[in-house]
N, C-alpha and C positions, 0 to 999 in steps of 0.2 A: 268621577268628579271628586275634587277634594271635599272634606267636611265644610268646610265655611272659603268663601269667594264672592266678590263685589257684585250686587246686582248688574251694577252697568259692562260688567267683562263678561256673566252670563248670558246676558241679551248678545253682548256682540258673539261670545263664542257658537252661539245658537245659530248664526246666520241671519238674524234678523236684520241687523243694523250694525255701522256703528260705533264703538263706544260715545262719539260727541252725539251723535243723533240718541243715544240708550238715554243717555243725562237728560235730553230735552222729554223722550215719552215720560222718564219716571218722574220728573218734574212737575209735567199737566196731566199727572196721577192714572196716564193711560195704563200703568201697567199694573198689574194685582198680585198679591204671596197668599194664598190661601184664602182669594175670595177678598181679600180685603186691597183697598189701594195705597200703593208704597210711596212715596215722593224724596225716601230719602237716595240719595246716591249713593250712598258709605252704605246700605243693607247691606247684610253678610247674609246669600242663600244657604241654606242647608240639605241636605240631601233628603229631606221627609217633605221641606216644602212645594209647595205646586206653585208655578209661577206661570201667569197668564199674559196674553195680548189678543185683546178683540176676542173675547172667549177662546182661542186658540191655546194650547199648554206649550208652553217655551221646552224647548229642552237641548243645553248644549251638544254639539256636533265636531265630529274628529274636523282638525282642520284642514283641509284638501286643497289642493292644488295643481291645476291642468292647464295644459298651452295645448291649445288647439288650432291647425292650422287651417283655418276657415274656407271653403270651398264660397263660389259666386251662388246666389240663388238662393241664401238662408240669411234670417235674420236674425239681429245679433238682441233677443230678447229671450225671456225664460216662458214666455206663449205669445201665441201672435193670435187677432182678434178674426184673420182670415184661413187659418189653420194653416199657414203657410209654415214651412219646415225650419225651425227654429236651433240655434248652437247646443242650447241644451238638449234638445234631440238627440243631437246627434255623439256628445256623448255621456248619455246613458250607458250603465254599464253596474253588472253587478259586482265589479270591483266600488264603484260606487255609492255610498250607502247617504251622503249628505246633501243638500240642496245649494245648487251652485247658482251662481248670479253673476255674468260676465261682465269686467272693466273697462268703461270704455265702451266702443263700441265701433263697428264696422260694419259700412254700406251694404245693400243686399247684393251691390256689381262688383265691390270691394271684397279681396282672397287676404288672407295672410295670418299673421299673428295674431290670434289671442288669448286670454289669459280666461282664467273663468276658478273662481274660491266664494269657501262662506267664509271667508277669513273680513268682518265687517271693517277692522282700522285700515288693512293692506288698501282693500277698496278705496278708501276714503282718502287714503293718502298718498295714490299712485292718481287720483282722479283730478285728484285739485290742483288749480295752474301754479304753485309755488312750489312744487318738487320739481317743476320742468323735464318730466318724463321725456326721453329720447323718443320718438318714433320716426323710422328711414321707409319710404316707399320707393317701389321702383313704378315710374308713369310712363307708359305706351301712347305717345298720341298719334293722332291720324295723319300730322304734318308734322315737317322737320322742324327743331326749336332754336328760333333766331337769337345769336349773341345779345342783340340788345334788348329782346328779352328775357333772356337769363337776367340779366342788371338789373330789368324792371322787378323781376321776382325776389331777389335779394336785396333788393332798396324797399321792395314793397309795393303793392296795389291797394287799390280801396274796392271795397266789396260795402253791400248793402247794410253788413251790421260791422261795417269798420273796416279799417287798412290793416293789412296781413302782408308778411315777408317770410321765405323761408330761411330756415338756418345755415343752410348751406345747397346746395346745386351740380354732381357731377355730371360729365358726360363722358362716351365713349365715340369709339367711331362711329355708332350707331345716331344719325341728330334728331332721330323719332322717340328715343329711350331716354329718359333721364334718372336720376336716380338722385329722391328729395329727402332733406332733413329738416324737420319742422318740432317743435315741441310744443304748439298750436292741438287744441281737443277740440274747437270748435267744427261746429254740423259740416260734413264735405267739403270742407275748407280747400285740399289738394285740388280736389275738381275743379271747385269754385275760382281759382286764382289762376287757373291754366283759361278754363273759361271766359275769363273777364278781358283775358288777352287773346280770345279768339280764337282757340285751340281743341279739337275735340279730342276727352280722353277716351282711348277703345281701352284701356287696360289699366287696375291700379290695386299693386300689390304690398301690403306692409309687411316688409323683409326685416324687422326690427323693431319690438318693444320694449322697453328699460333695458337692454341688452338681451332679452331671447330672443331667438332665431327662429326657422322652422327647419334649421338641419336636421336629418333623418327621419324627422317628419313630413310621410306622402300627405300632398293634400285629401285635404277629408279626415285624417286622421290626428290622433291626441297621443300625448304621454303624460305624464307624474311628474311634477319637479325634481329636481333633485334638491336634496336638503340642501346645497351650497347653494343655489338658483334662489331657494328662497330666503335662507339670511340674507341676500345681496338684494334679494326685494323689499326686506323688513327694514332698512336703513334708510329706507323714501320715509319710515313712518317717523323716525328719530327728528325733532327740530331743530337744524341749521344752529349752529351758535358761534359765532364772531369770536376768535382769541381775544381776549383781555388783557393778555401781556401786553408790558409798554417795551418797544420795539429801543433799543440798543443803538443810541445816535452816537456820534461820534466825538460830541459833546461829551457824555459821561465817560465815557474812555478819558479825556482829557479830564477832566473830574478827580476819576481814579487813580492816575499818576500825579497826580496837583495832590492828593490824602496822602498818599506813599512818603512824598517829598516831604511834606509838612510833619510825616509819624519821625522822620529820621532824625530833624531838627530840634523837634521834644526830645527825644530820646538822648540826643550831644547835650541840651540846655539841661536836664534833668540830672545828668551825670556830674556838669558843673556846678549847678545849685538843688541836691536832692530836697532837702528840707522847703524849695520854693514852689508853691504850686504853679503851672505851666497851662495857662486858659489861650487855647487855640484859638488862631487869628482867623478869618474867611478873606484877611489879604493875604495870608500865608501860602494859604489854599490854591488864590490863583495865579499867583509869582511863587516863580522856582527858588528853592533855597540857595541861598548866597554863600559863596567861601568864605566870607569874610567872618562866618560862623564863628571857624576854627581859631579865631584870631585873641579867644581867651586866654588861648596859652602861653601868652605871654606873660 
């Protein structure tokens, strides 16, 4: 750890939370440096401080990173209240040494992609519906899926907490398989929207989140990002920002050739009367210079 670093990057680098949620505990003075409680944001920890939460000692954590391709029959929670076998289970590993807490989340009949870091911003900002995280599944239903509802599903259905559409819809020859693009995080939504239209899914697997895969990955099993994996994950965290340039109409082009014209006409009047000063017109600007200019030399 460096000598001096923000409390609220320490909290997040800990796996606690975070940074927006770090701001909010140190605020309502949940958190403590030495016994005592902090509320500033801007505190600089030091390396002799003790920094506390709920009597627990914070201490930051390498930041890790695993895509796990999730097996049917596990839940996607860090303990389950029924002892049921949970992603962080499964992987544990003494390559391991930090407390992970996976993104999102996927059904217990639900296979596929998932991510799992104590990285607290990534979390925060791969979760929230304004990054519109890509996620593709591929849907197994128990009957073939009729063209006109495909339309229904890309126009949209209404479900009990709202109307939902997917992003997109392929098929193959297969009319039992589909394969959905949604950027929706709400509770079993995929299911819920095949269901609403009378469909039972046997099968639903997410073949794609923010761009990982589960290629090379057997089910059941995990790898490490790669560090390229994860810059391309930390720019969900950067905020969207709108060019500010004023876009180049065809106006100012005429504009620019209207100044040209006008610089040329000072420049002839100038030469006939240096000693007179030459206060440029804005009708000069935007009528073109006349020949009738040259007609001093006479």
């Amino acid at each position: 750890m460096k000598t001096l670093i923000r409390l609220n990057l320490y909290l997040s680098q800990s796996g606690l939370c975070s940074r927006r949620k770090a701001d909010a505990l140190i605020q309502a003075g949940e958190i403590t440096v030495n016994h005592w409680p902090v509320t500033d944001i801007g505190y600089q920890v030091q390396e002799k401080d003790t920094v506390r939460y709920k009597k627990d000692i914070i201490k930051p954590e390498k930041l890790t990173y695993v895509l796990l391709n999730k097996p049917t029959g596990v839940i996607t929670a860090v303990e389950d209240q029924f002892n049921r076998p949970t992603v962080v289970n499964i992987v544990q590993s003494k390559e391991i040494t930090s407390r992970l807490y996976p993104i999102g989340r996927l059904d217990y009949d639900t296979s596929g992609v998932l991510l799992l870091t104590n990285d607290g911003d990534l979390s925060q900002a791969l979760a929230h519906p304004k990054s519109n995280v890509q996620k593709v599944y591929r849907v197994t239903l128990k009957e073939e899926l009729k063209a006109d509802d495909v339309a229904r599903l890309k126009k949209g259905v209404y479900l009990t907490d709202g109307g939902a559409r997917v992003d997109s819809l392929h098929q193959g020859y297969n009319k039992n398989v589909a394969q959905v693009t949604i950027h929706s995080g709400r509770n079993r939504i995929i299911r819920r929207m095949f269901e609403s239209l009378g469909y039972t899914v046997k099968k639903l697997e997410r073949v794609i989140f923010a761009g990982l895969t589960t290629r090379n990955v057997r089910l059941g099993d995990w790898r490490f990002l790669t560090p390229a994996e994860v810059t391309k994950l930390k720019m969900f965290e950067a905020p969207t920002k709108k060019s500010t340039a004023p876009k180049k109409s065809s106006g100012s082009k005429k504009a620019s050739t209207g100044s040209k014209k006008v610089t040329s006409v000072e420049s002839a009047l100038q030469k006939i009367a240096p000693n007179r000063k030459i206060v440029p017109s804005k009708r000069l600007a935007k009528r073109p210079a006349r020949k009738r200019v040259t007609s001093s030399k006479k």
